[in-house]
C-alpha positions as CSV (number, residue, x, y, z in Angstrom):
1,X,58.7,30.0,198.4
2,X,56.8,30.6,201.2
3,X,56.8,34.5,202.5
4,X,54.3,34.2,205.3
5,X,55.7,34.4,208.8
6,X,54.6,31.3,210.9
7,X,53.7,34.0,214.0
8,X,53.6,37.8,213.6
9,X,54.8,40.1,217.0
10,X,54.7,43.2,217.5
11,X,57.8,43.2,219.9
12,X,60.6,40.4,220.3
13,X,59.3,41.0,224.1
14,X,55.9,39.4,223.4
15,X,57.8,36.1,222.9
16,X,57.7,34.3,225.9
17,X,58.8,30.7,227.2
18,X,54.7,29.9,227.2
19,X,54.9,30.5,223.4
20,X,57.9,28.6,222.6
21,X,57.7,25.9,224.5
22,X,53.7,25.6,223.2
23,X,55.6,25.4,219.7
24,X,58.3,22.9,220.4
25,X,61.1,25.4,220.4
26,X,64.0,25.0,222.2
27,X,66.5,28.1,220.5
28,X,66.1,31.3,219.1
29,X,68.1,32.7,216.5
30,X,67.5,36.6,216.6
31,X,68.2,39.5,213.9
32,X,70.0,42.6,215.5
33,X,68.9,45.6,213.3
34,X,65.5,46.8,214.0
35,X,64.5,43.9,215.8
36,X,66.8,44.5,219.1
37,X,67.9,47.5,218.0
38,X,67.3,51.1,216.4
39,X,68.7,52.5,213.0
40,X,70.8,54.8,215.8
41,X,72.0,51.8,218.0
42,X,69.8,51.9,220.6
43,X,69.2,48.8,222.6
44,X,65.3,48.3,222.7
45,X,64.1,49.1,226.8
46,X,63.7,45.8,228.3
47,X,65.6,43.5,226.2
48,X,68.1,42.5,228.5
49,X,65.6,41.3,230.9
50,X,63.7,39.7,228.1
51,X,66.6,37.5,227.3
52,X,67.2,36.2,230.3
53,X,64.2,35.8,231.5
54,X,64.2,33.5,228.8
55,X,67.7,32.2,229.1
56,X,67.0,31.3,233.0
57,X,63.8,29.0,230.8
58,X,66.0,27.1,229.3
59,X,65.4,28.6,226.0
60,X,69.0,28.9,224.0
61,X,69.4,32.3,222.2
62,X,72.1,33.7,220.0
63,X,72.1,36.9,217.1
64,X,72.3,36.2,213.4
65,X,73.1,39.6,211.7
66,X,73.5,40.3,207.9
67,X,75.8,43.4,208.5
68,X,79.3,43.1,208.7
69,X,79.9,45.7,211.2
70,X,81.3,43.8,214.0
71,X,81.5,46.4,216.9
72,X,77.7,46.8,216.2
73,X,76.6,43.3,216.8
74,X,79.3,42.5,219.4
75,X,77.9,45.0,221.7
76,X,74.4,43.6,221.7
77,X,75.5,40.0,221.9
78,X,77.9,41.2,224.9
79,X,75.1,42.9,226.5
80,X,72.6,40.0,225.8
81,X,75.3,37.6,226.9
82,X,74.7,35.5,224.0
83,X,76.8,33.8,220.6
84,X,76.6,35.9,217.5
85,X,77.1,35.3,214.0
86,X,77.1,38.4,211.7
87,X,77.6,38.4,207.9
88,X,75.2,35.6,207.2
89,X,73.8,36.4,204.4
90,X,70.2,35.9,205.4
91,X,67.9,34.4,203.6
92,X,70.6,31.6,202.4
93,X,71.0,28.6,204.7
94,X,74.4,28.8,205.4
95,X,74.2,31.5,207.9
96,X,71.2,29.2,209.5
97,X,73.0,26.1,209.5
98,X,75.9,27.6,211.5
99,X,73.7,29.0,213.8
100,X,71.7,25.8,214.3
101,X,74.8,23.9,214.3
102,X,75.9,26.5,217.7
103,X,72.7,25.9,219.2
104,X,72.8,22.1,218.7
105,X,68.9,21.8,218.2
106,X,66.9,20.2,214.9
107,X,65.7,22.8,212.4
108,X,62.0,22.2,214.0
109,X,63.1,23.2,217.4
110,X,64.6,26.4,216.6
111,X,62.4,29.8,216.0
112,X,63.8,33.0,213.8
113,X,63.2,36.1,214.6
114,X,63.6,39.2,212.8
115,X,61.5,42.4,211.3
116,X,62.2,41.6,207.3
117,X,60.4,38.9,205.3
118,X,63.0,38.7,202.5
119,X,65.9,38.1,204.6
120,X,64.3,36.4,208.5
121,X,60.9,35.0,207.8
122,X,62.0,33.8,203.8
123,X,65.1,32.6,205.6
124,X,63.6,30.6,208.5
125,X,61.0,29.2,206.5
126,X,63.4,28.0,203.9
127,X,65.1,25.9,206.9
128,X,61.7,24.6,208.5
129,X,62.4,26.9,211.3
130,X,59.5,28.6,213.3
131,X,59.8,32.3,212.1
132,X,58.0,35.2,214.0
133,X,58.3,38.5,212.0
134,X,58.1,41.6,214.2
135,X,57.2,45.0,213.9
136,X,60.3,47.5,213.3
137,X,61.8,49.4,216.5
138,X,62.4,52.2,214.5
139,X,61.5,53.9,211.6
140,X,64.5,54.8,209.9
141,X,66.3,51.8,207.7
142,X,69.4,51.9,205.2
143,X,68.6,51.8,201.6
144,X,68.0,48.6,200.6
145,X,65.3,47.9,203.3
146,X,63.6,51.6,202.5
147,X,62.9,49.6,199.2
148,X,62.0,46.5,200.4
149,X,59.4,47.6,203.3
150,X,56.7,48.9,200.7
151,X,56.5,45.2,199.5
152,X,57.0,43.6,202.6
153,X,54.3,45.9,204.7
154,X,51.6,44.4,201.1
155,X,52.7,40.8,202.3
156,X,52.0,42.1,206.2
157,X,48.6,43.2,205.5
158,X,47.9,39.6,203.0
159,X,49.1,37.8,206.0
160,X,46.9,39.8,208.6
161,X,44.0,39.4,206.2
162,X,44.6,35.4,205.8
163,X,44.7,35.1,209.5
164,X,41.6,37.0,210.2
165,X,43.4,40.0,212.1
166,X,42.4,43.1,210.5
């Protein structure tokens, strides 16, 4: 199982058209919570100009969200203007394929996005998609992260070491 992200951000808004087009991609499937959005609900500043700055590139977006609370990721995707999917039980595939099947692309030409390895980048990676792991927005999380992020912030500095980067 590969747990290395392909590209590691620290911002969804340093992904750029340049980027994605330099990798093939023609979608992106993004994570909501603390990727686009704070523990508190808070729309990251810029995001909406972000996505369609990329949307007016010809660059297909849409949310893939493990929660299940609806209101939470409808209001971003409303906002974004962009297709959501929520309950998909990142990392399985099944979650991916819908998404992929939405966007219409090939596995290679779609990029993942998200600020967890064992859900986004483990996820992606296990659908030959491009996956970009970013930084949290925020520093608060619910439990289950709070226990993951020890381990995945290990893998982060691995990664950063492999890559030459710290």
């Amino acid at each position: 199982m590969n747990i290395y992200p392909d590209l590691y951000l620290d911002s969804v808004k340093n992904i750029n058209s340049e980027l994605l087009k330099k990798n093939k991609i023609k979608g992106l499937i993004i994570d909501v919570d603390n990727t686009l959005i704070d523990y508190d609900r808070n729309l990251i500043p810029g995001a909406i100009e972000w996505c369609d700055e990329l949307k007016s590139e010809g660059i297909n977006c849409m949310i893939l969200s493990n929660t299940n609370k609806r209101e939470k990721v409808e209001n971003v995707a409303e906002t974004l203007d962009v297709p959501y999917i929520m309950f998909a039980q990142k990392p399985f595939k099944r979650g991916f394929i819908k998404a992929r099947e939405q966007l219409g692309l090939k596995n290679e030409e779609i990029a993942v996005v998200g600020d967890q390895i064992f859900t986004d980048v483990v996820g992606a990676n296990r659908m030959n998609m491009f996956s970009i792991l970013v930084k949290q927005v925020g520093q608060k999380d619910i439990l289950i992260t709070k226990v993951k992020r020890p381990l995945e912030n290990f893998i982060v500095r691995k990664y950063l070491e492999k890559k030459g980067k710290k």
